[in-house]
N, C-alpha and C positions, 0 to 999 in steps of 0.2 A: 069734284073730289069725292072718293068714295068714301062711304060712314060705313066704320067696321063697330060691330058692339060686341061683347062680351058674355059668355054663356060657360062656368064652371073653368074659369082660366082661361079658354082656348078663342082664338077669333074668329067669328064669320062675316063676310060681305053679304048683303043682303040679295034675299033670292032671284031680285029684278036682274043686280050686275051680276049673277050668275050666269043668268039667260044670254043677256047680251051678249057677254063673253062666248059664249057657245054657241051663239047665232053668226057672230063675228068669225070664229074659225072655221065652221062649215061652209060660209058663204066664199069668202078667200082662200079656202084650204086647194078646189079645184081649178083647174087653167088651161083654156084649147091647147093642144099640144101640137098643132099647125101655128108657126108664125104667118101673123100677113106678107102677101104679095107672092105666095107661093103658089106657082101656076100649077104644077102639076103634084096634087097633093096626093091620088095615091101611089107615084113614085116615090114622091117626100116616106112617106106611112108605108111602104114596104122598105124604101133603105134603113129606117130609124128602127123599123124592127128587128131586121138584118141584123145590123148594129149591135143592138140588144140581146140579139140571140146568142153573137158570137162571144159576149162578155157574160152570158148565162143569166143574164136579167130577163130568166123565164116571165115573170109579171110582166114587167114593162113590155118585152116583145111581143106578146099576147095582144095587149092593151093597142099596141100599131095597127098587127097583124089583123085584130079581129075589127079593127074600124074600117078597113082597107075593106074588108071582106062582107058586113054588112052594108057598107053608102055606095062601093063604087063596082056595084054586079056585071057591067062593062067592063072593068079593067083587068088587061095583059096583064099584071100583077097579081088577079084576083086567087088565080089558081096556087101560084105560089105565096101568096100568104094565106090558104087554108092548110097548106103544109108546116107554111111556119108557128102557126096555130099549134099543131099536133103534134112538131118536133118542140114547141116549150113546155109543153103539159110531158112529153114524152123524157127531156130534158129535168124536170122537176123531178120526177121519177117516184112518189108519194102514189098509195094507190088507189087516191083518189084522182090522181092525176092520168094513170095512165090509163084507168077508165074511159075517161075524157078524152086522153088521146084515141084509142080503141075507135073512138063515134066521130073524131074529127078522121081516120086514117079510110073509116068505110065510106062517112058522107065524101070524101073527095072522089074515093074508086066508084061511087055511083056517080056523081053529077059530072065529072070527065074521065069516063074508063079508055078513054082512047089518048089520054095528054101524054106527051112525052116524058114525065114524072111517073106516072102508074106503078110501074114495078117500082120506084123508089116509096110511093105510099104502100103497095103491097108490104115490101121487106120491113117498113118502120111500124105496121100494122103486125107483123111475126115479133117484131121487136118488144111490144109493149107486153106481150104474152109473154112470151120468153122473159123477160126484167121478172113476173109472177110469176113466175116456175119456184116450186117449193122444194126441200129434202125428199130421197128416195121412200122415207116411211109415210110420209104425209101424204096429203090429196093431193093429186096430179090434174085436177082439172086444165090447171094453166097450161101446164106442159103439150096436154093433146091441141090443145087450141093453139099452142104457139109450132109444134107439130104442122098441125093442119096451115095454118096459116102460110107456112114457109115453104110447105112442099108445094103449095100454091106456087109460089113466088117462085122455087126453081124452077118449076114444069113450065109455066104462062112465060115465062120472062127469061130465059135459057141464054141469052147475050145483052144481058145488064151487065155493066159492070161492076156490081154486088153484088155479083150471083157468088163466089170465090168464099165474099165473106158470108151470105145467107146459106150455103151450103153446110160452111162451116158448122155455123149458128144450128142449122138442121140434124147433124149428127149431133152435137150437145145434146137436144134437146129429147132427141130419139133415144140416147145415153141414158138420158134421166128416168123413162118411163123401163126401157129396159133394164136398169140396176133395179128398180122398181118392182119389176116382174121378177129379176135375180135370186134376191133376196128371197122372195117369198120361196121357191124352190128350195135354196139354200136351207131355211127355216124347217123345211120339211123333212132336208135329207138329214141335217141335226135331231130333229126329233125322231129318226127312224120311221118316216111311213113315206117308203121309199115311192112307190106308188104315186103319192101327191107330188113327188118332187118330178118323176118322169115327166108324168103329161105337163105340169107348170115349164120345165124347165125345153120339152122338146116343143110348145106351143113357141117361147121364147125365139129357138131355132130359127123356126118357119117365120116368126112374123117378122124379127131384123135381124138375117144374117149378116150385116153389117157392125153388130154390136163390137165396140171397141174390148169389153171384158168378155168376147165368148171363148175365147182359151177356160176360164171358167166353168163356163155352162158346160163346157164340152166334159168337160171331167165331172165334173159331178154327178152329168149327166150320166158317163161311162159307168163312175163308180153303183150309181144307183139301178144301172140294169145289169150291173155284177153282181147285186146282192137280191136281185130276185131271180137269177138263174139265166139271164138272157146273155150270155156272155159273147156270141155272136153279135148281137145288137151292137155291145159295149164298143166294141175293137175299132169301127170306122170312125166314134167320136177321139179314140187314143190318138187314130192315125191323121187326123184333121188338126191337132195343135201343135205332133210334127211338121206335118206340110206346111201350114199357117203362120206359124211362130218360129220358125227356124232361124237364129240368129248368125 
C-alpha cells in the first residue's frame, strides 16, 4: 500500500512510487506492431501502412512504412513504401513535414530513377513545393522550385497519367510568379514612371506568354508606351486582347 503524507494540505506519493510509475508506463507503453506467426512481414508493414495512409494516420503509416524501408532493403515493397514515407509527411502538410517529404521524394528518384513510380515521386516532389507557394507580394522561392520541379515532371514524363493534373498544378504555379512580376509593373505604371512599368511588364511577355492575366499586361503595357510617345509600339498589344480574348 502506498503512504501518502501531507505537505501544506495537498498530498504527495513518495518519490520512489513516482519513479515506478513512470518506469512502469515507459516499459508497457511500446508493442511489436508484427503479430507472431506472420510469414511475410514486409507485406504485413506495407499493407498496415496502406491502411493507415488511406485513413490519414500520417504517424502511424510512417511508423509501417519506414520499418519496411529500413530491416527489409530486399523487399518488392521496399520501393513503395519510401513513397508512402513521402506521401504521409506530404499528407501531414505542416512545413516541417513537407521538408521531410521534399528528401524522402529525391532519395527515391536517386536510388530507383528508372522504377515505374518515378514520374509519380517527380510530381509529388512539385507537390510539396507548390503546397509552400506563398502570396503574389511575398517571397516566391517555393513557387520557382515548385516551377522547376514540375516542368521537370511534364518534360521527363510526358505519358504519366498525372501529367493532365501536373500540367495543371504547372500553370498555377507559373501564375503565381507571374501575378508576381504583374504587380510590380502595374506598381510602376500607378506611380507614373512609365519606363519601369515597360521593361517589367514586356520582360513578363517574353518569359510566360502563357500568363492566364496577360489581357492585363497587355494593356498596360499598351497604355504605358502611349504615354511615352511610342504609340506604334502600343497598337499590337491592343490588338492581341482582341484576338486573344474574344468572347
Amino acid at each position: 500500500m502506498t503512504v501518502f503524507w501531507r505537505r501544506r494540505g495537498r498530498m504527495f506519493a513518495p518519490a520512489c512510487t513516482l519513479v515506478l510509475v513512470l518506469l512502469s508506463a515507459a516499459c508497457g507503453g511500446k508493442k511489436d506492431v508484427v503479430p507472431s506467426g506472420i510469414t511475410e512481414v514486409d507485406k504485413f508493414l506495407y499493407d498496415k501502412g496502406t491502411e493507415a495512409l488511406n485513413k490519414k494516420r500520417w504517424y502511424t503509416a510512417r511508423e509501417y512504412f519506414q520499418r519496411l524501408v529500413d530491416n527489409y532493403p530486399q523487399s518488392a515493397y521496399r520501393p513503395d513504401a519510401k513513397l508512402g514515407v513521402g506521401d504521409a509527411y506530404l499528407g501531414e502538410g505542416s512545413t516541417e513535414s513537407l521538408t521531410l517529404g521534399i528528401a524522402e521524394f529525391k532519395e527515391f528518384l536517386t536510388f530507383y530513377p528508372t522504377n515505374p513510380r518515378a514520374d509519380y515521386a517527380q510530381y509529388k516532389l512539385g507537390l510539396c513545393h507548390y503546397y509552400q507557394m506563398r502570396g503574389p507580394q511575398r517571397d516566391q522561392s517555393e513557387t520557382r522550385q515548385a516551377v522547376q520541379e514540375l516542368e521537370t515532371f511534364v518534360e521527363k514524363y510526358p505519358n504519366s497519367s498525372l501529367v493532365t493534373e501536373g500540367t495543371a498544378k504547372l500553370r498555377e504555379a507559373r501564375d503565381r510568379l507571374s501575378t508576381a512580376e504583374y504587380q510590380v509593373g502595374y506598381f510602376y505604371f500607378r506611380q507614373r514612371w512609365y519606363p519601369g512599368a515597360i521593361e517589367r511588364l514586356r520582360a513578363l511577355v517574353k518569359a510566360d506568354p502563357g500568363f492566364t492575366q496577360r489581357d492585363a499586361v497587355y494593356f498596360y503595357l499598351a497604355e504605358s508606351l502611349l504615354k511615352v510617345k511610342l504609340d506604334a509600339e502600343a497598337l499590337p498589344y491592343y490588338d492581341r486582347i482582341t484576338k486573344e480574348f474574344e468572347r
